[in-house]
Wavefront OBJ file of the C-alpha trace (Angstrom):
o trace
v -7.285 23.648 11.401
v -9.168 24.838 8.474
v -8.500 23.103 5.158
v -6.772 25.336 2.285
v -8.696 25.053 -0.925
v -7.030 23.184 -3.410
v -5.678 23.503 -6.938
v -6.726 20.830 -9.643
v -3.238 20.377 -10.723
v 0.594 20.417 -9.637
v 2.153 23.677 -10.085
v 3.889 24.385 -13.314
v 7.367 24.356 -11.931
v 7.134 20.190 -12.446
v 9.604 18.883 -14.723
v 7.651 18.415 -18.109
v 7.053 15.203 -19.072
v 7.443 12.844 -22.161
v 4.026 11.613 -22.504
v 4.494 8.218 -23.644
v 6.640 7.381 -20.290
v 3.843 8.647 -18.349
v 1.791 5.761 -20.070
v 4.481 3.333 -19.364
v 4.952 4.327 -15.615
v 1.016 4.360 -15.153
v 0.967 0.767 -16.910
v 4.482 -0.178 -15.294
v 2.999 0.906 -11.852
v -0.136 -0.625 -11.830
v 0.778 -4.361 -13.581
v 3.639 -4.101 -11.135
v 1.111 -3.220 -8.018
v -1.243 -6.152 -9.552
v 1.398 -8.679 -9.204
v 2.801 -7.871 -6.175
v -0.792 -7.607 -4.224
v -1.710 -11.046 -5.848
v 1.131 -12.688 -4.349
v 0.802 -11.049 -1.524
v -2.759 -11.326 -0.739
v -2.356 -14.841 -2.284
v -0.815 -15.876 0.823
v -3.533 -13.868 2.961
v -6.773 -15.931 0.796
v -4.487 -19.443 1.877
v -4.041 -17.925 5.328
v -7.891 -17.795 5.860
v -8.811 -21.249 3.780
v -5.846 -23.666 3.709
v -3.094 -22.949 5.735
v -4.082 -23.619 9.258
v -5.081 -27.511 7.907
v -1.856 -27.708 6.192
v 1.099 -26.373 8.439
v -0.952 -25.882 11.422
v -2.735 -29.742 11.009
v -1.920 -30.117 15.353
v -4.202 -27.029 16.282
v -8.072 -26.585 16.500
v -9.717 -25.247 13.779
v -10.005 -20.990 15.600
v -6.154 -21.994 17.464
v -5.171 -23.004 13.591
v -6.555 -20.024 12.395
v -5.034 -17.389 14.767
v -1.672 -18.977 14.034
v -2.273 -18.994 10.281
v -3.066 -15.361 10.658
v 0.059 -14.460 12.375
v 2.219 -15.726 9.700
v -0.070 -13.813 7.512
v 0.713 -10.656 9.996
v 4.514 -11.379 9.972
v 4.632 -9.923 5.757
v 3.105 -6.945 7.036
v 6.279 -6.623 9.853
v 8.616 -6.866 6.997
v 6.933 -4.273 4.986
v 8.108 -1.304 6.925
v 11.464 -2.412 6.519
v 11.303 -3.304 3.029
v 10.374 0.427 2.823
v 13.269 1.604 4.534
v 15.768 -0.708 1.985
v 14.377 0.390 -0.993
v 13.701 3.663 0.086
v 17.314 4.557 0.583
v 18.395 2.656 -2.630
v 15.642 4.041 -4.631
v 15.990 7.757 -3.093
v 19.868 7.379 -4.078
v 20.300 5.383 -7.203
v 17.106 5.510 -8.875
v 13.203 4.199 -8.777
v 13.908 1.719 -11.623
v 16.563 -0.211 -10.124
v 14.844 -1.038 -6.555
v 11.220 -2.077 -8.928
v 12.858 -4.593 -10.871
v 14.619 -6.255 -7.886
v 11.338 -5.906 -5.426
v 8.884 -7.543 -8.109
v 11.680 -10.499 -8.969
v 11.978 -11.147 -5.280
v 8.082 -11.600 -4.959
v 7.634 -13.983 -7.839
v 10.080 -15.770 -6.746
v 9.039 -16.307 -3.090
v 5.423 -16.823 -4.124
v 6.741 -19.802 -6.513
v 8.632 -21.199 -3.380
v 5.696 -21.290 -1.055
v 4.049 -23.435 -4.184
v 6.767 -25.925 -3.820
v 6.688 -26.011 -0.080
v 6.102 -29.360 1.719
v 3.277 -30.018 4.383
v 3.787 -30.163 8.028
v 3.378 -34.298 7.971
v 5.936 -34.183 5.372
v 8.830 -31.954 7.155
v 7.173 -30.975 10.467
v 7.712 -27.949 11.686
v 10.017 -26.982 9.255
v 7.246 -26.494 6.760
v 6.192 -23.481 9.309
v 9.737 -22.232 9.834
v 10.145 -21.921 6.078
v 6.781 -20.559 5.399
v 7.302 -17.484 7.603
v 10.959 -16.271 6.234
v 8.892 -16.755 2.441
v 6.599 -14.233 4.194
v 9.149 -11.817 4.872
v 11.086 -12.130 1.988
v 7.228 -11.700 0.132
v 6.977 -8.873 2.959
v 10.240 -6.858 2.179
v 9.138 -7.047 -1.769
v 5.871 -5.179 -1.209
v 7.202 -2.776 1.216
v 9.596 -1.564 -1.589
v 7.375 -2.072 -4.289
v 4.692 0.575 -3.313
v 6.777 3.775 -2.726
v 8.272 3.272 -5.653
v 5.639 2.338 -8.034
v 3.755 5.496 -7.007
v 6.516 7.487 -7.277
v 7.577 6.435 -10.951
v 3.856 7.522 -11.663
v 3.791 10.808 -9.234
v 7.091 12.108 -10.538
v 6.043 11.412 -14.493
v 3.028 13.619 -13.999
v 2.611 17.027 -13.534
v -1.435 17.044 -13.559
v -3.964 14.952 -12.555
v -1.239 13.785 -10.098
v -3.707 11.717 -7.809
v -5.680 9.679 -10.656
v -1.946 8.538 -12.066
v -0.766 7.783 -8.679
v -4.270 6.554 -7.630
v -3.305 3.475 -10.613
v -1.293 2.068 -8.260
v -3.103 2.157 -5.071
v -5.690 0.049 -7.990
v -3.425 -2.563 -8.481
v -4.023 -3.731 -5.005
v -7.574 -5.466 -4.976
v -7.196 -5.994 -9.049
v -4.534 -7.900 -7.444
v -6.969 -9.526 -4.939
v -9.618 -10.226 -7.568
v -6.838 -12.496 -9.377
v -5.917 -14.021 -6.181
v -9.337 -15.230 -5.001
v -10.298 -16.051 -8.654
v -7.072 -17.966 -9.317
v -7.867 -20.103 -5.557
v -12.463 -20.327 -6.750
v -11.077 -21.576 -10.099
v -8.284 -23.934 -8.193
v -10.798 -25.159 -5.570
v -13.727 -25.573 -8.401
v -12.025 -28.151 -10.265
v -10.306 -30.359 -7.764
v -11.980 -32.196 -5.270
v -11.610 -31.526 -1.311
v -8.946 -33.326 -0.666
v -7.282 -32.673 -3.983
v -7.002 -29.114 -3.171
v -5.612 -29.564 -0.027
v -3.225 -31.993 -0.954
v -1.695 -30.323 -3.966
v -4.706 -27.345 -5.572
v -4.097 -24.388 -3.523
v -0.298 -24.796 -5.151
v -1.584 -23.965 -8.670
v -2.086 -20.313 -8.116
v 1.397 -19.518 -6.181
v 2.786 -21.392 -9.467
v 1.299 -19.050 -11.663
v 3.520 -16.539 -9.850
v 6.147 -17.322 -12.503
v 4.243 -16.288 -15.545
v 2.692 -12.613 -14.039
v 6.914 -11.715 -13.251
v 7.819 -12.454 -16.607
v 4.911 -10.041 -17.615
v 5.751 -7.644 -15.143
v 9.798 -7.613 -15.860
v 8.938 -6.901 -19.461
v 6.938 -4.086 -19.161
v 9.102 -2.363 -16.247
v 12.361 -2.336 -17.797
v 10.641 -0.423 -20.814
v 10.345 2.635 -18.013
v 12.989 5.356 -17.422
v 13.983 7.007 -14.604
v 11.420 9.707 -13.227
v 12.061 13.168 -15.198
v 11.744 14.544 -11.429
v 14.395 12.540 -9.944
v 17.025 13.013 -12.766
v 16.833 16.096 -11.838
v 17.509 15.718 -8.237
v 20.841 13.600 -8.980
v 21.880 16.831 -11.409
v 21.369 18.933 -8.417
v 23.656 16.754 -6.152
v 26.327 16.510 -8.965
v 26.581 19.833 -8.456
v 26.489 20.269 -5.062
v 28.703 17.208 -4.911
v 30.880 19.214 -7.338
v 30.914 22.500 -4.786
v 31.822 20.432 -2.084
v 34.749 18.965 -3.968
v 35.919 22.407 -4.737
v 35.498 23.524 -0.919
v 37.251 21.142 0.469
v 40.493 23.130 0.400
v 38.806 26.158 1.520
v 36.090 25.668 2.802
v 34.100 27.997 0.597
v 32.338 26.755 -2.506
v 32.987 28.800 -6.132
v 31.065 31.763 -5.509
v 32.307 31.826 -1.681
v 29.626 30.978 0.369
v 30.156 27.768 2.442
v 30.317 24.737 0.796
v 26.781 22.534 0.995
v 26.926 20.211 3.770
v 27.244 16.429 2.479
v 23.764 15.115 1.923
v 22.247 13.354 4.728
v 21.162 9.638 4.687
v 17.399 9.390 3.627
v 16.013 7.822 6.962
v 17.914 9.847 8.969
v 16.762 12.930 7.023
v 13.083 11.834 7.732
v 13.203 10.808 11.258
v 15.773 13.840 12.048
v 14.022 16.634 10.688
v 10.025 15.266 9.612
v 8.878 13.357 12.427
v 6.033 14.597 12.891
v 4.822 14.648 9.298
v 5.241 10.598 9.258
v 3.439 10.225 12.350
v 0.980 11.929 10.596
v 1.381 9.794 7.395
v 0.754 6.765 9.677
v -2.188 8.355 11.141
v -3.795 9.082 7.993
v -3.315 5.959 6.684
v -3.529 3.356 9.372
v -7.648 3.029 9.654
v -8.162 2.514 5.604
v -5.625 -0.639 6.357
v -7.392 -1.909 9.682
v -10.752 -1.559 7.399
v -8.788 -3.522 4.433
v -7.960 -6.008 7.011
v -11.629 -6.857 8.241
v -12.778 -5.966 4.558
v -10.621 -8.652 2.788
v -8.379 -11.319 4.467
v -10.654 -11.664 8.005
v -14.141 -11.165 5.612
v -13.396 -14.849 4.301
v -12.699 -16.446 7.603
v -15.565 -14.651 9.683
v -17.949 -15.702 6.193
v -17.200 -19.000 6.691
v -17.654 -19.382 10.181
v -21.096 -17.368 10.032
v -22.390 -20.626 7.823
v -21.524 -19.183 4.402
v -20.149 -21.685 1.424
v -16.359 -21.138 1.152
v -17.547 -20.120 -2.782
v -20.252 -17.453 -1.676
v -17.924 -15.507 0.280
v -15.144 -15.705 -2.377
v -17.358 -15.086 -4.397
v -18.474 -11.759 -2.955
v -14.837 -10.698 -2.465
v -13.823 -11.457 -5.907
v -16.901 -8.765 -6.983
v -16.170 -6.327 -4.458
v -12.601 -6.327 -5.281
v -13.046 -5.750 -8.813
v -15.330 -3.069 -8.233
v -12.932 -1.266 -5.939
v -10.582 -0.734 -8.769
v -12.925 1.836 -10.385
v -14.170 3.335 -6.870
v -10.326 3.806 -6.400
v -9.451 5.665 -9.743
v -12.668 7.393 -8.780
v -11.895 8.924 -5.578
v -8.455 9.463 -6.187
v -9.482 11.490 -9.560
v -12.194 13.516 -7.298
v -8.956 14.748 -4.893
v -7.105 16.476 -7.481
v -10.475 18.476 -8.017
v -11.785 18.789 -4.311
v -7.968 18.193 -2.794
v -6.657 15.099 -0.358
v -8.125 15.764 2.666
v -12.108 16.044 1.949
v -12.025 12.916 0.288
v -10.526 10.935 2.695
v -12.423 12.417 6.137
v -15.815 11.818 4.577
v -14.458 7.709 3.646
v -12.639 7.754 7.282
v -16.273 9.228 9.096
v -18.205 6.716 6.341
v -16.368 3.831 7.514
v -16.241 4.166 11.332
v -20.198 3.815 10.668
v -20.572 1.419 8.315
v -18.304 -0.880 10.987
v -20.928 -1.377 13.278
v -23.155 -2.872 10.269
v -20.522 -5.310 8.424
v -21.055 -8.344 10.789
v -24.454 -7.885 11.134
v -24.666 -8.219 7.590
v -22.403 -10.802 7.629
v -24.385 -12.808 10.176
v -27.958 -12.254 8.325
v -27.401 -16.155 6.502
v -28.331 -13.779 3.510
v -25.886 -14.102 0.658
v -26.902 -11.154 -0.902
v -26.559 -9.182 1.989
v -23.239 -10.857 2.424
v -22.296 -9.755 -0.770
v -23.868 -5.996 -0.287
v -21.053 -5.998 2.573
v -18.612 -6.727 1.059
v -19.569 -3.755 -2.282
v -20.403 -1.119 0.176
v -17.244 -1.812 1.949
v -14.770 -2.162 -0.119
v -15.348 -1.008 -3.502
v -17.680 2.044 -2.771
v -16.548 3.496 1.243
v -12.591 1.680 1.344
v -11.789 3.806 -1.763
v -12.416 6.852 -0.386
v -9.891 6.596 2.196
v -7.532 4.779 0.269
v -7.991 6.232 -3.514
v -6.068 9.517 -2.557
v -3.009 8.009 -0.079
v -0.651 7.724 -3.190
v -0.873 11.255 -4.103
v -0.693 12.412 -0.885
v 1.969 10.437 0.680
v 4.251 11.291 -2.483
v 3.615 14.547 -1.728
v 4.135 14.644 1.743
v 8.463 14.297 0.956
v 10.998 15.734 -0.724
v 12.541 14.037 -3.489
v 15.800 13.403 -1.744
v 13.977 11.030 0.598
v 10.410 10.538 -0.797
v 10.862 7.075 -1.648
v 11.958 6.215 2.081
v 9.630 8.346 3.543
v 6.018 7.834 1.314
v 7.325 4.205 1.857
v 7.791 4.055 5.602
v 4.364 6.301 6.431
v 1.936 4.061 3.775
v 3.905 0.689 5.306
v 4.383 1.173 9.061
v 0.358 2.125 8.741
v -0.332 -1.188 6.512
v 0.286 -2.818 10.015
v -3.097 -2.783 10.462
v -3.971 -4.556 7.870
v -1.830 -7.255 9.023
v -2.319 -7.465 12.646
v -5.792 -5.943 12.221
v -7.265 -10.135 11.025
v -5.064 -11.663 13.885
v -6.865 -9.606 16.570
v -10.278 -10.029 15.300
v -9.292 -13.805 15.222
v -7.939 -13.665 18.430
v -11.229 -11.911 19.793
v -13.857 -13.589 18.354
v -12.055 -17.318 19.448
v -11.680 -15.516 23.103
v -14.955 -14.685 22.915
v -16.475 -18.001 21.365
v -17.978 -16.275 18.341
v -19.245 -13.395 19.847
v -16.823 -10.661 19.570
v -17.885 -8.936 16.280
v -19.142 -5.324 18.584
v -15.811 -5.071 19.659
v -14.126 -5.600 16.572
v -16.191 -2.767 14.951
v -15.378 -0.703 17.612
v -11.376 -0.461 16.872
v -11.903 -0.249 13.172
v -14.279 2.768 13.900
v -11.573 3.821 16.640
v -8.963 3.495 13.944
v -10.898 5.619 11.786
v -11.210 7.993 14.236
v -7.024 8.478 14.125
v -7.501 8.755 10.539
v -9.837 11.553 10.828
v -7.056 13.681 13.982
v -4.722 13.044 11.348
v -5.907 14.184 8.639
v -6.877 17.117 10.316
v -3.763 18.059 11.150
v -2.191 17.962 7.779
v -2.918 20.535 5.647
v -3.764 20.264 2.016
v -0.904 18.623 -0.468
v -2.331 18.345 -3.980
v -1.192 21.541 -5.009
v 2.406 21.163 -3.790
v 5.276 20.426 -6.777
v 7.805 17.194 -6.670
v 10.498 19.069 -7.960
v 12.090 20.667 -5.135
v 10.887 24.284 -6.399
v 9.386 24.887 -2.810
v 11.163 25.297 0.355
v 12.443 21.914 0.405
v 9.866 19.948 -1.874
v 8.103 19.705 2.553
v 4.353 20.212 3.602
v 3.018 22.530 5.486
v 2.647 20.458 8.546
v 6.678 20.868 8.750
v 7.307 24.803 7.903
v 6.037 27.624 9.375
v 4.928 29.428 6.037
v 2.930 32.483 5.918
v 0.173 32.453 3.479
v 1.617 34.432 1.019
v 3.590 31.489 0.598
v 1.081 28.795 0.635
v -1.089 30.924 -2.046
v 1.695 31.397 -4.044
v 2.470 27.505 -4.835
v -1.698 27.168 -4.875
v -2.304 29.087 -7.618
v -0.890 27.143 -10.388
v -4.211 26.604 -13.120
v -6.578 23.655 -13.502
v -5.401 21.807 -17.098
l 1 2 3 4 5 6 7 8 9 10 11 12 13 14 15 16 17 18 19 20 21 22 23 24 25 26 27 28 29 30 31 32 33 34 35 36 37 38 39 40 41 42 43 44 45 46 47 48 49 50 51 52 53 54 55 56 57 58 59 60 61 62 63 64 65 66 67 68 69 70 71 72 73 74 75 76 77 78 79 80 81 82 83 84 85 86 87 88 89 90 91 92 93 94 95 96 97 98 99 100 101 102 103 104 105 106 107 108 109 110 111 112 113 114 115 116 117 118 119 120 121 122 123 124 125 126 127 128 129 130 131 132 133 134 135 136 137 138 139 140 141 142 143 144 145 146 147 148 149 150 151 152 153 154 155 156 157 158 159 160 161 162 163 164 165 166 167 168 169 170 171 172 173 174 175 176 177 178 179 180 181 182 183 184 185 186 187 188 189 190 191 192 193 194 195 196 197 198 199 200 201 202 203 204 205 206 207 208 209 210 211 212 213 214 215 216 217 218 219 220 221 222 223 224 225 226 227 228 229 230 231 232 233 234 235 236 237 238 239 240 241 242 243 244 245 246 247 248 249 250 251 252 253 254 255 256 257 258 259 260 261 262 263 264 265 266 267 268 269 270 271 272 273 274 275 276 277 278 279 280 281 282 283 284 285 286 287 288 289 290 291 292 293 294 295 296 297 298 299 300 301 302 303 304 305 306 307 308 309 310 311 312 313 314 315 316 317 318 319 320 321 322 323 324 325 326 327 328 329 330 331 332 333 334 335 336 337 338 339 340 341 342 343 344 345 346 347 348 349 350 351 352 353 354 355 356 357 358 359 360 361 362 363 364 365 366 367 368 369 370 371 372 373 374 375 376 377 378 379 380 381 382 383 384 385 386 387 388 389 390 391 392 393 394 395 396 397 398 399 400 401 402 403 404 405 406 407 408 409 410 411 412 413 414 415 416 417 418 419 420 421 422 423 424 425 426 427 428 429 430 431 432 433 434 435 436 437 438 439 440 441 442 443 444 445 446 447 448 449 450 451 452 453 454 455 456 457 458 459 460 461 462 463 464 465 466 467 468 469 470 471 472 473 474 475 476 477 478 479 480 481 482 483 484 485 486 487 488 489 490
């Protein structure tokens, strides 16, 4: 399918915004995605170091491992239906409401798993207990995203991707505090101190990022884009009342139908654009997976000091914030899809030459891994998903359905680090060709799907189309599609 050239901004049918909330939602979205991803990817840097000698003491060191993983992998089950939660509160009551409940919910999991006893202290309790704090951490994320992009998205009416692209940068700002807050935990205690009571310190800290976070997010209002939306169903709410008697609304035509429940709406009549959603997104979060949370375990294991490799994550991760506000600025100007092909094509390559890298003994060329991947070829396929996947929905069930696509595809990231682990302890260390064979098969999905979706960054939030729905889901003529195209570069 050939791409449609994009626009450099949303059409000027958007709601116009109040300029100083667009600063808050951008800062709202992106402390709020920074806390959130550190406790979250807290749990994956103790997954790879710490847990398996601390709740998983019985197992081998790889058996310890794979199981430490898999509670890792059990947040990223909970996501999707964190999505779907929030998604229907959020696309019904608000964005606000569901953001200030998801982050409270994460800070105060994280600060549970801090207090959490060993396995020689409870026994297996300690692992029973650790993996509902996972899903409790999981549901929080899976409602934070959707609408953290959205509360930027719907603010903005130009440069749409670089203001949603903020949140998609909290993520591995998030992972840079993470592994710092563990290096500076493990740097002053000794071995055993750390195990015994160090790697608590930075769930802990959880506490003092929500207060942060609360503070700043209750300063946002509701999106300009969804206020309008509930006006809308007042008064279609108002019609209906009117027909019930009749039938007919005021002006006689038939009373609108009462409005449909968000996930039904999305499975019932855009299937096959969230299948596409998922497909787009899935290989940036199978890369993410190998790229972050199994890039620490494989380091190790390759003969790398526990510091180096932290180290080398805590750079790359910083650096990926700017490659992400980078590429996703670059898609309002080229569009969605050229940006993330080339990163998807770019990183089914570079696959094949991560563990060799890795395996090299080099630190340096450790850490060159770790900056190409994530913070220069990562960022290309995930800069632009906020953008897109906001634009992919209507606003009646955006939240629900932006959040189901982007979390249903994070699966990979989750499950992604328990299958490498699984293959390369099946394999006694030598499994790393296979595993950069699915991410660069997962990257080939990325590229079908993108494919298949035409181009979304010139497509309003407001509803001002047929239906606020992409392309992939009407059969518009191209009179049409130039028509909402040709709205002017700011």
């Amino acid at each position: 399918m050939a791409p449609n050239p994009p626009p450099t901004a949303a059409a000027d049918s958007d709601p116009v915004p109040d300029s100083t909330q667009l600063r808050r939602a951008v800062t709202s979205s992106f402390l709020g995605s920074v806390i959130e991803f550190y406790d979250f990817l807290l749990y994956g840097t103790a997954s790879a170091v710490v847990f398996s000698q601390i709740f998983f003491s019985g197992l081998d060191p790889l058996a310890g491992t794979v199981a430490s993983f898999g509670t890792f992998a059990v947040g990223y089950v909970a996501r999707p239906l964190g999505g779907v939660l929030c998604g229907h509160f959020g696309d019904r009551f608000g964005r606000k409401r569901v953001l200030v409940a998801t982050m409270t919910l994460m800070g105060a999991a994280s600060f549970l798993i801090g207090l959490l006893p060993t396995s020689e202290q409870i026994g297996s309790w300690a692992a029973v207990i650790l993996v509902l704090l996972r899903l409790l951490q999981g549901i929080a994320v899976g409602g934070e995203w959707g609408g953290a992009v959205l509360v930027s998205a719907e603010h903005s009416t130009s440069r749409r991707g670089l203001w949603a692209g903020f949140t998609n940068a909290g993520a591995p700002c998030g992972m840079v505090l993470s592994t710092a807050a563990f290096s500076a935990a493990a740097s002053f205690t000794t071995e055993e101190q750390f195990l015994a009571w160090g790697w608590r310190i930075p769930f802990l800290l959880s506490v003092v990022l929500l207060a942060v976070g609360l503070f700043v997010r209750t300063r946002v209002e509701e999106t300009p884009v969804f206020r309008a939306a509930r006006e809308a169903e007042a008064e279609a709410e108002a019609e209906r009342e009117k027909g019930r008697e009749t039938g007919r609304d005021a002006t006689g035509e038939a009373a609108p139908p009462p409005r449909t429940p968000p996930l039904l709406e999305v499975l019932r009549h855009h299937p096959r654009v969230l299948l596409l959603a998922i497909g787009t997104g899935v290989g940036a979060f199978v890369a993410q997976g190998a790229l972050t949370t199994y890039f620490i375990a494989y380091g190790v294991q390759a003969g790398h000091p526990r510091q180096t490799v932290l180290n080398a994550l805590t750079l790359s991760s910083a650096l990926a914030v700017l490659g992400i506000l980078g590429w996703a600025a670059l898609s309002d100007r080229t569009g969605r899809r050229p940006v993330v092909l080339s990163g998807a094509v770019l990183m089914g390559g570079f696959a094949f030459a991560l563990f060799p890298l890795m395996d090299s003994g080099s630190a340096l060329l450790l850490t060159l891994a770790a900056v190409l991947g994530q913070a220069v070829i990562h960022p290309m396929m995930y800069g632009p998903l906020a953008a897109l996947y906001a634009e992919l929905f209507g606003t009646r069930s955006r939240y629900t359905g932006a959040s189901l696509g982007y979390q249903l595809a994070g699966l990979g990231a989750g499950f992604g680090p328990l299958l490498f682990a699984e293959v390369n302890r099946s394999s006694s260390g030598e499994g790393a060709l296979f595993i950069s064979l699915v991410i660069a098969g997962f990257c080939l999905l990325t590229v079908l799907s993108v494919l298949l979706l035409k181009e979304t960054s010139g497509r309003t939030l407001d509803d001002s189309g047929p239906a606020g729905l992409p392309a992939v889901d009407e059969d518009e003529d191209e009179d049409e599609d130039e028509g909402r195209r040709a709205a002017p570069a700011p």
